[in-house]
C-alpha positions in Angstrom: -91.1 66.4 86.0 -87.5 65.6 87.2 -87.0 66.7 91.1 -83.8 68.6 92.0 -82.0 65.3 93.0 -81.9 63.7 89.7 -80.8 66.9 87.7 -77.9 67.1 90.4 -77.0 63.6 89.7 -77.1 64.1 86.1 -75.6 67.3 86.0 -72.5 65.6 88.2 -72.4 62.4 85.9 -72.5 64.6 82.6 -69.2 66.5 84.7 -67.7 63.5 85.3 -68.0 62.3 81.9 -66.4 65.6 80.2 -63.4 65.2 82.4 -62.9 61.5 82.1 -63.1 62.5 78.0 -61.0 65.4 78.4 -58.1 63.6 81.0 -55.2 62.9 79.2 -55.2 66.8 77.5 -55.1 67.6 80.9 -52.5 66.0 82.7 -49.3 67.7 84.6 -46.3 68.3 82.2 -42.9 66.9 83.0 -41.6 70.2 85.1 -38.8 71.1 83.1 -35.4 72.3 85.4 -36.2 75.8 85.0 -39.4 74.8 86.3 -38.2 73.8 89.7 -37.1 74.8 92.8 -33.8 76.4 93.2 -31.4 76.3 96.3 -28.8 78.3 97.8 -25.5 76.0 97.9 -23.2 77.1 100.8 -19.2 76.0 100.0 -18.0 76.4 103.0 -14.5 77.9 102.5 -14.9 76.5 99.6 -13.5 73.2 100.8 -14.8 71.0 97.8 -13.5 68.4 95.7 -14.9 66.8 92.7 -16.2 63.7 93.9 -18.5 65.5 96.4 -19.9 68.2 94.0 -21.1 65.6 91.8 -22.8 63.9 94.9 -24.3 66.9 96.1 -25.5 67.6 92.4 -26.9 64.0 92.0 -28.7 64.2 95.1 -29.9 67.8 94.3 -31.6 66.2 91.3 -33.3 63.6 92.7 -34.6 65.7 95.3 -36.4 67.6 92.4 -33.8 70.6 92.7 -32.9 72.5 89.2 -30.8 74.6 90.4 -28.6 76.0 93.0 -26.8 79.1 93.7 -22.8 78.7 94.8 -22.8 81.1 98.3 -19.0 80.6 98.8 -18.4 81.6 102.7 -16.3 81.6 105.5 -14.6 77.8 106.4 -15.2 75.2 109.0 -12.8 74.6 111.7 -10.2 72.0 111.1 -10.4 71.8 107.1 -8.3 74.9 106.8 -5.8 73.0 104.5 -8.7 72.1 101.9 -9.8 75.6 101.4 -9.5 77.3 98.5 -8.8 80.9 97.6 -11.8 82.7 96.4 -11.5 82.8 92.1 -8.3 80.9 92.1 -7.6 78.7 89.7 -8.9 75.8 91.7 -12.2 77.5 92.7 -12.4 77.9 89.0 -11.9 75.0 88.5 -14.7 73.1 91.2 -17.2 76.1 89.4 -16.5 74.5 85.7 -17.2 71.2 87.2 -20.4 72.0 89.3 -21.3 74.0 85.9 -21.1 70.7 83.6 -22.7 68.6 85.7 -26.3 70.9 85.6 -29.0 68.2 84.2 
């Protein structure tokens, strides 16, 4: 007769064994960007430029982001002369560049 020790072992081995055989079927998919978290991204008064979106968008990414949501809002004091007019052509335009740099 077997004592309870033994059958715990084997029963723990034989476990071990299933999911060693079964480990690769099992592993974590590749999240896709849908997948992953999402961010509010405050433009405040929408004083942006180009070369900064696609910084903040790069290091979005590689912080696992996959997505972000433009929250355009009141400016910062003192860059009053880089703020853009809410759906101006120029807004537009800094939206059609965030939008084609999405990964």
């Amino acid at each position: 007769m077997i004592n309870s020790n033994i059958k715990i072992l084997l029963f723990t081995l034989t476990c071990a064994c299933i999911q060693l055989a079964f480990a690769g079927d099992l592993d974590w998919p590749d999240p896709k960007a849908e997948n992953r978290p999402g961010c509010y991204w405050w433009w405040m008064g929408s004083a942006v430029d180009k070369v900064n979106i696609t910084w903040n968008l790069e290091t979005m990414h590689k912080a696992g982001m996959g997505g972000a949501t433009i929250v355009p809002i009141y400016g910062v004091k003192g860059y009053e002369k880089k703020y853009l007019q809410h759906l101006s052509p120029e807004f537009v335009n800094m939206v059609s560049h965030a939008s084609r740099h999405v990964s």
